[in-house]
LOSESE-314624 format. One record per residue (C-alpha): residue number from 0; x, y, z. Coordinates in steps of 0.25 Angstrom, whole numbers, plus 2048, in hexadecimal, padded with zeros to 3 digits. Example, Ala and Ser with C-alpha at 12.3 -4.5 7.8 and 13.67 -1.06 7.14 Angstrom:
<rs>
@seq 0 u 831 v 7EE w 81F
@seq 1 u 837 v 7FC w 81D
</rs>
This chain:
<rs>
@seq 0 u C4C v 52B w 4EC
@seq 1 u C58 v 52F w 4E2
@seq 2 u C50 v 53C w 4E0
@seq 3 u C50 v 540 w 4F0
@seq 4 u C5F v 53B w 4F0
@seq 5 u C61 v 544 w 4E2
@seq 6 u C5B v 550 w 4EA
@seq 7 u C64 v 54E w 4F7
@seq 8 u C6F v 54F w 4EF
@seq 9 u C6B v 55A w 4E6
@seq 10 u C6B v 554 w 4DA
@seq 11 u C5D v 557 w 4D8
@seq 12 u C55 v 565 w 4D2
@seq 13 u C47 v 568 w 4D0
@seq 14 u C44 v 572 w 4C6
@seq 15 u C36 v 577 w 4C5
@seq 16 u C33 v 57C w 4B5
@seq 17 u C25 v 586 w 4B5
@seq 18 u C1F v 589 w 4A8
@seq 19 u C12 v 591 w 4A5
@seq 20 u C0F v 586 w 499
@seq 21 u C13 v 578 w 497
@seq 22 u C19 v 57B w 48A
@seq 23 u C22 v 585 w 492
@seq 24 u C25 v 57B w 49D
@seq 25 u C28 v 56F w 492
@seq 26 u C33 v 57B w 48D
@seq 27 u C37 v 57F w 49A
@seq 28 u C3A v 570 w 49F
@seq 29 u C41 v 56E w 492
@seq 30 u C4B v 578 w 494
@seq 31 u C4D v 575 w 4A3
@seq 32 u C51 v 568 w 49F
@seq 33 u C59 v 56D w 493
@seq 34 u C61 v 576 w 49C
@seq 35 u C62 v 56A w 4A6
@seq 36 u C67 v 560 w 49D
@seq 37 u C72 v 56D w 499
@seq 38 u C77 v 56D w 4A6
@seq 39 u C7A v 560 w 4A8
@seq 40 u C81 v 55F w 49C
@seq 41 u C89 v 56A w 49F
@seq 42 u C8B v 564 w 4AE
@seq 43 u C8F v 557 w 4A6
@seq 44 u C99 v 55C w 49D
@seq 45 u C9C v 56C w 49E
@seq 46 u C97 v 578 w 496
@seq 47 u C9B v 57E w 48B
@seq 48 u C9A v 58E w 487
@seq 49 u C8D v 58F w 47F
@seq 50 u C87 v 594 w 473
@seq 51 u C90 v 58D w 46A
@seq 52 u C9D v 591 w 46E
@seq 53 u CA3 v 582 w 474
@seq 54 u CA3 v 57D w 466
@seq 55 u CA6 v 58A w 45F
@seq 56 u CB2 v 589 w 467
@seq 57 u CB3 v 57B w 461
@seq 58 u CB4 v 581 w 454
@seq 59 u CC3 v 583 w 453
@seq 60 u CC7 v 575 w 459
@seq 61 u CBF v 571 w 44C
@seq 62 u CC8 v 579 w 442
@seq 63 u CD3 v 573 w 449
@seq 64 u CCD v 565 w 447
@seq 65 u CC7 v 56A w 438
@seq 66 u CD8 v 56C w 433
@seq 67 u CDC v 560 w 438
@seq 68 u CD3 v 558 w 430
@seq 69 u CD7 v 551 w 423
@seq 70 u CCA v 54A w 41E
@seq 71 u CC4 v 554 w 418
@seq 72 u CB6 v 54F w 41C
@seq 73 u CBC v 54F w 42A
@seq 74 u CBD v 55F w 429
@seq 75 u CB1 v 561 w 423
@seq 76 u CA9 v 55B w 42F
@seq 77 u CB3 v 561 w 439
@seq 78 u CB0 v 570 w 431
@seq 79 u CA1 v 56E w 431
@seq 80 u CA2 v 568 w 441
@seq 81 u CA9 v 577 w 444
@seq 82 u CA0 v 580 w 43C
@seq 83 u C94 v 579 w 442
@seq 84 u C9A v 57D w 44F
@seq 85 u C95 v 58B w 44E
@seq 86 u C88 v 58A w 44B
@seq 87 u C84 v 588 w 459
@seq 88 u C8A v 598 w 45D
@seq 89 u C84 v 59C w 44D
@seq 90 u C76 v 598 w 452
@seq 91 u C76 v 59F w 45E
@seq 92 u C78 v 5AC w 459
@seq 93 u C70 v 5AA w 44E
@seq 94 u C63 v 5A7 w 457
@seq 95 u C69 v 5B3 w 460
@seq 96 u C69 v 5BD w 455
@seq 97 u C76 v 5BD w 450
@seq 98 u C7F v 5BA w 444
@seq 99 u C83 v 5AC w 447
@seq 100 u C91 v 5AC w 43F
@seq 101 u C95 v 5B9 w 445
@seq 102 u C93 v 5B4 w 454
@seq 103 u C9B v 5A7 w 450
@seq 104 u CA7 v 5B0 w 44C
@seq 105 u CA7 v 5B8 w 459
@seq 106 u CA5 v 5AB w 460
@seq 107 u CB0 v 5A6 w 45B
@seq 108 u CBA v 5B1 w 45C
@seq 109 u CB8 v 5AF w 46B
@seq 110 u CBD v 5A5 w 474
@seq 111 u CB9 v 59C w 47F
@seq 112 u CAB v 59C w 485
@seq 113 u CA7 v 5A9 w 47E
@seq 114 u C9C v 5A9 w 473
@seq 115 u C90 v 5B0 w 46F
@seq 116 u C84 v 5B2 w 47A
@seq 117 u C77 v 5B2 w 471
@seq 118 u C70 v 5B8 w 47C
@seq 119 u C79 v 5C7 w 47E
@seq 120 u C80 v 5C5 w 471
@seq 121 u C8C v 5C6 w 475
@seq 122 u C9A v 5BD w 476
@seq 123 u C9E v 5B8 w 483
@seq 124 u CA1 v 5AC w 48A
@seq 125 u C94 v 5A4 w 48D
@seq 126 u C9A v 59B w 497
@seq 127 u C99 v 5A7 w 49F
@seq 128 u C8A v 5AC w 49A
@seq 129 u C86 v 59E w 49D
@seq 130 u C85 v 59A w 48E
@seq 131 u C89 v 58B w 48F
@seq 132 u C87 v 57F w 489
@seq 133 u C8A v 570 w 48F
@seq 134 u C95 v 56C w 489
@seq 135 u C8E v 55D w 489
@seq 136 u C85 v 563 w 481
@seq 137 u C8D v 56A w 476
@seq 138 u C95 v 55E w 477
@seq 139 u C89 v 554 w 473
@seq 140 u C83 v 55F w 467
@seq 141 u C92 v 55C w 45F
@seq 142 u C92 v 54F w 461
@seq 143 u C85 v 54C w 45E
@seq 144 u C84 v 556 w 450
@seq 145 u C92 v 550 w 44C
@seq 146 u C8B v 543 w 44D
@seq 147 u C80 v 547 w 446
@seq 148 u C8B v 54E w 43A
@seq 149 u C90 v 540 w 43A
@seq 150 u C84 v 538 w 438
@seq 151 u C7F v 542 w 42D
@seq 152 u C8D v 542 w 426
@seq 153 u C8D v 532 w 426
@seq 154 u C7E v 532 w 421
@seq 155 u C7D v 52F w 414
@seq 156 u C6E v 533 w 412
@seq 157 u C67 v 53F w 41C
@seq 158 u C59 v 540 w 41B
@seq 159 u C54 v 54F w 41E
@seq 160 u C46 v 557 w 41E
@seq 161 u C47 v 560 w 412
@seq 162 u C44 v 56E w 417
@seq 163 u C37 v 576 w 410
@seq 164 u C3A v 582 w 409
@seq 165 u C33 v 58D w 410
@seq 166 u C27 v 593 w 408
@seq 167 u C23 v 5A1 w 409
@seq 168 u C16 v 5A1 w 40D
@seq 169 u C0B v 5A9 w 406
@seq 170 u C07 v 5B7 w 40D
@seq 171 u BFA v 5B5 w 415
@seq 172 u BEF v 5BF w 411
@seq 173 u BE4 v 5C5 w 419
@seq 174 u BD7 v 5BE w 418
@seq 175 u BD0 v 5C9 w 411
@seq 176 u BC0 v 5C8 w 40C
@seq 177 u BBF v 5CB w 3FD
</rs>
């Protein structure tokens, strides 16, 4: 009954997701549902500009916040929260080809929704392109890594794997017949 009444009033959608293989299907779903829970995170709180640039533009807030700051441990973490910051935009250019620290300058030196497009190259404003973020989404990641800082900074003892040294492998030879 509430999913006749659901239909009537057009709250409901059927989406229909083809695959050739399960394995593509199971992928397929998965980003279907990934885009759906996107959207109504955005719908729920807003968007952002994407790839990075909301919290680079959080960036000098922080300085701000980082000069007024007399315990020294106090600046330390709000210093480390700012650097942090970039790595979202620094990563995206890396994977895209590019020199990470040189695309976080530009960025920078612009204003607003601009920022760097990974897939043209270029600076633009990506609210425009379509490059967005939920802002309920860039909202939860901060919080929930500053908490995650905090817990770690308060830890007196972290237990960790111990990351193997990568051995050079021998050169395979042909199998000859002497």
């Amino acid at each position: 009954l509430q999913e006749r009444l659901a239909k009537l009033a057009g709250g409901v959608a059927e989406i229909k997701v083809g695959a050739a293989t399960e394995t593509e299907l199971k992928e397929k779903k998965h980003r279907f549902e990934d885009a759906l829970s996107a959207t109504r995170a955005a719908v729920e709180e807003g968007i952002v500009a994407g790839g990075g640039v909301a919290l680079l533009r959080c960036i000098p807030v922080l300085s701000e916040v980082e000069k007024e700051c007399t315990d020294e441990d106090e600046r330390v973490g709000v210093s480390i929260v700012r650097r942090s910051l970039e790595e979202p935009l620094r990563w995206i250019a890396y994977n895209a080809g590019y020199e990470g620290s040189v695309i976080v300058r530009r960025v920078m030196e612009r204003e607003g929704n601009e920022g760097f497009n990974a897939l043209t190259g270029e600076i633009e404003d990506l609210v425009k392109a379509g490059i967005v973020d939920p802002l309920k989404v860039v909202r939860s990641a901060l919080e929930n890594a500053a908490s995650i800082a905090g817990m770690l900074l308060t830890t007196e003892a972290i237990v960790a794997e111990k990351p193997e040294k990568e051995k050079k492998e021998t050169p395979s030879y042909p199998d000859y017949e002497y």
